[in-house]
C-alpha positions as CSV (number, residue, x, y, z in Angstrom):
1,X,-22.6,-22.2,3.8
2,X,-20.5,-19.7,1.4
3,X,-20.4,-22.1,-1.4
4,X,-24.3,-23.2,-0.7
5,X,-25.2,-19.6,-1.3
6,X,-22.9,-18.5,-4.2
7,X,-24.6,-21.3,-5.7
8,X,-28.2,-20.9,-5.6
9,X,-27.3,-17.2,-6.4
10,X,-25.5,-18.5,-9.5
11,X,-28.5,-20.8,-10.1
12,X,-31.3,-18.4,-9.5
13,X,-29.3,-15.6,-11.9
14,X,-29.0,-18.3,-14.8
15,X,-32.5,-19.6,-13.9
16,X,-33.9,-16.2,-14.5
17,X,-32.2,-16.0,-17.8
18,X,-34.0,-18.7,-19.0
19,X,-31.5,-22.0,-18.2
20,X,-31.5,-23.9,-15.3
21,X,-28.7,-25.2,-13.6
22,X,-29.4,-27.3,-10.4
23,X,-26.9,-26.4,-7.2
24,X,-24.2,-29.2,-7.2
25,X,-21.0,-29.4,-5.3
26,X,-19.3,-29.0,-8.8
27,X,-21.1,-25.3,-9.3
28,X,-20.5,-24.6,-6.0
29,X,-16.8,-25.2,-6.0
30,X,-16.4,-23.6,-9.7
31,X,-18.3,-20.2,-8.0
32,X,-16.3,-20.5,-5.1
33,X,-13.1,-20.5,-7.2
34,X,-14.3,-18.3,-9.7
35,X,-14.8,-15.6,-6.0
36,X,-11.2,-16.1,-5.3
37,X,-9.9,-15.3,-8.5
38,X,-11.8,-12.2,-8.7
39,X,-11.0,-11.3,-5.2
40,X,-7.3,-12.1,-5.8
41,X,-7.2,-9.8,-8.9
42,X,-6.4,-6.9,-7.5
43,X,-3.6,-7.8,-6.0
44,X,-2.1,-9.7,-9.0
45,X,-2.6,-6.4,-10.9
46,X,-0.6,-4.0,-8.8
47,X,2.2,-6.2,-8.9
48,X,2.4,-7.0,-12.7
49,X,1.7,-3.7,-13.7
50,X,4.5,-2.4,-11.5
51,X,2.7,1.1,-10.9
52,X,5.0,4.0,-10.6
53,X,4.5,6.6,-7.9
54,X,1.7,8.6,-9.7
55,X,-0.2,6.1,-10.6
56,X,-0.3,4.2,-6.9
57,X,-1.1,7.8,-5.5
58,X,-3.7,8.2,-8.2
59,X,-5.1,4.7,-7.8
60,X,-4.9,4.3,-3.7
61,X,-4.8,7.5,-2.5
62,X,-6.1,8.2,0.9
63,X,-6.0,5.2,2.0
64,X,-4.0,6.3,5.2
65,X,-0.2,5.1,4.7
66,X,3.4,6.6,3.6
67,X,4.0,3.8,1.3
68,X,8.5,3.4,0.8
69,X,10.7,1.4,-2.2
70,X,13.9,0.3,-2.3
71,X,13.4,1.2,-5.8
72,X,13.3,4.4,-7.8
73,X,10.2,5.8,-9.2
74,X,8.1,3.5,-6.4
75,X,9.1,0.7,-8.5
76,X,7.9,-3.1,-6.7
77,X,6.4,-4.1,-3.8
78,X,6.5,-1.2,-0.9
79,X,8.9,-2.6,1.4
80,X,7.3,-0.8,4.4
81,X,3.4,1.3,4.5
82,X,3.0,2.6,7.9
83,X,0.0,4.5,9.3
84,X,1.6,6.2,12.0
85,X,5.2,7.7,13.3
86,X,7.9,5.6,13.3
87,X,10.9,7.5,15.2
88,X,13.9,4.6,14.9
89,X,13.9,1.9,11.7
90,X,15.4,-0.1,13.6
91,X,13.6,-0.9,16.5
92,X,10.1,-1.8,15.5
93,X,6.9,-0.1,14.3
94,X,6.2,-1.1,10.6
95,X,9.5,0.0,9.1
96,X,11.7,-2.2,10.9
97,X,15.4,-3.7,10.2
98,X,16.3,-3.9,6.9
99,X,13.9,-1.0,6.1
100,X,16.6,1.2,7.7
101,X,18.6,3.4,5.4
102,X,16.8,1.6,2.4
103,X,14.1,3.9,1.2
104,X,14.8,5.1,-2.9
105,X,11.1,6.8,-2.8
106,X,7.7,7.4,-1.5
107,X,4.3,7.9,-2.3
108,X,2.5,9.9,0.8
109,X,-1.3,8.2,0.5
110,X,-2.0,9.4,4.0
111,X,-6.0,10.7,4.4
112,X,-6.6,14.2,4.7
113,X,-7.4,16.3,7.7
114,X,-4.3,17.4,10.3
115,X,-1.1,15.9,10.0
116,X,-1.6,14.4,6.6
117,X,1.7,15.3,5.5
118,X,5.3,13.6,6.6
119,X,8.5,14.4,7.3
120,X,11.6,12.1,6.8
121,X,14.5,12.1,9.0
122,X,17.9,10.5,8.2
123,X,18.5,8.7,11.6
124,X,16.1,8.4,14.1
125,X,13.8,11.1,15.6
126,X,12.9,11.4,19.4
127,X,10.6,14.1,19.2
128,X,13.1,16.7,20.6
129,X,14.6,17.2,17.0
130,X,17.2,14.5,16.9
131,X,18.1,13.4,13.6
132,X,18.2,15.6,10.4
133,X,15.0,16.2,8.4
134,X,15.5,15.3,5.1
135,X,12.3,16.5,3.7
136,X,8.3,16.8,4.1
137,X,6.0,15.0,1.7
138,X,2.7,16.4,1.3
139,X,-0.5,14.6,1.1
140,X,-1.1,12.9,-2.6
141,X,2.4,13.7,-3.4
142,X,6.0,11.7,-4.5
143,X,9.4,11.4,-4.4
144,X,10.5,9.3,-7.1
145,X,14.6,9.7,-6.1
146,X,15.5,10.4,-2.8
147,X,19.2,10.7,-4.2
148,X,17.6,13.7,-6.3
149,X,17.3,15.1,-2.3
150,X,20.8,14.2,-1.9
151,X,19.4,11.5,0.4
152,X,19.3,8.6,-1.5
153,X,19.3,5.2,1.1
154,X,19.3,7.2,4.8
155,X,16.1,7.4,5.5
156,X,15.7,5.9,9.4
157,X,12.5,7.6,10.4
158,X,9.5,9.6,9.5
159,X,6.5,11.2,11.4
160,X,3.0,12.6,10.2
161,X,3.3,16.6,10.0
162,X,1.9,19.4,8.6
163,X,4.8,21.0,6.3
């Protein structure tokens, strides 16, 4: 019914320009296609830009998530974006297993309001203090080298804050 439609709307915008195109299968399928490219775009062009850290917090910002690399400078794919707090790496939550001591920098894209900020902990946090804060990342802000923290690769938890 998606194709159908994409059609007639492909047909009815040529029709109006003065050409007609009757709805086939063909000019379904070739708008249909033509939809996934587009949609598929986006995610094509994070990756082969390979956006540093201030331009993925200019470009997603407040979208919600700590974004992490195993890269400096927020280089590649995030290896782990989570939402919420994630007290041990390595038991679950959306940093899990080889996420654990891996984290070269962040890009805090977390939405405003309270707690939009978040702390790092080398080892895990319990919420009575455990583990050793590494640092707080404000809202819309970077690290591009966690080694320039001293902390470079022990990064095992995090939690949203207010610093």
């Amino acid at each position: 019914m998606r194709t159908y439609k994409l059609a007639l709307a492909a047909a009815a915008a040529l029709a109006s320009a003065g050409a007609l195109v009757p709805a086939t299968t063909a000019a379904a399928d070739s708008a249909e296609t033509t939809a996934r490219a587009t949609a598929g775009t986006e995610v094509r062009d994070v990756s082969a830009q390979d956006l540093k850290c201030a331009a993925t917090v200019e470009r997603y910002g407040n979208t919600g998530t700590v974004n992490m690399y195993d890269r400096r400078n927020c280089a590649g794919s995030a290896m782990c974006k989570d939402y919420d707090n994630d007290s041990d790496y390595r038991r679950g939550g959306a940093c899990t297993g080889s996420d654990n001591n891996d984290t070269s920098s962040a890009a805090n894209l977390g939405w405003s309001g309270g707690n939009d900020d978040v702390r790092f902990y080398s080892g895990f946090y319990n919420g009575n203090g455990a583990g050793s804060a590494i640092g707080c990342l404000k809202r819309g802000d970077w690290w591009s080298d966690f080694d320039g923290l001293g902390a470079d690769n022990s990064v095992s938890s995090h939690r949203w804050v207010n610093c």
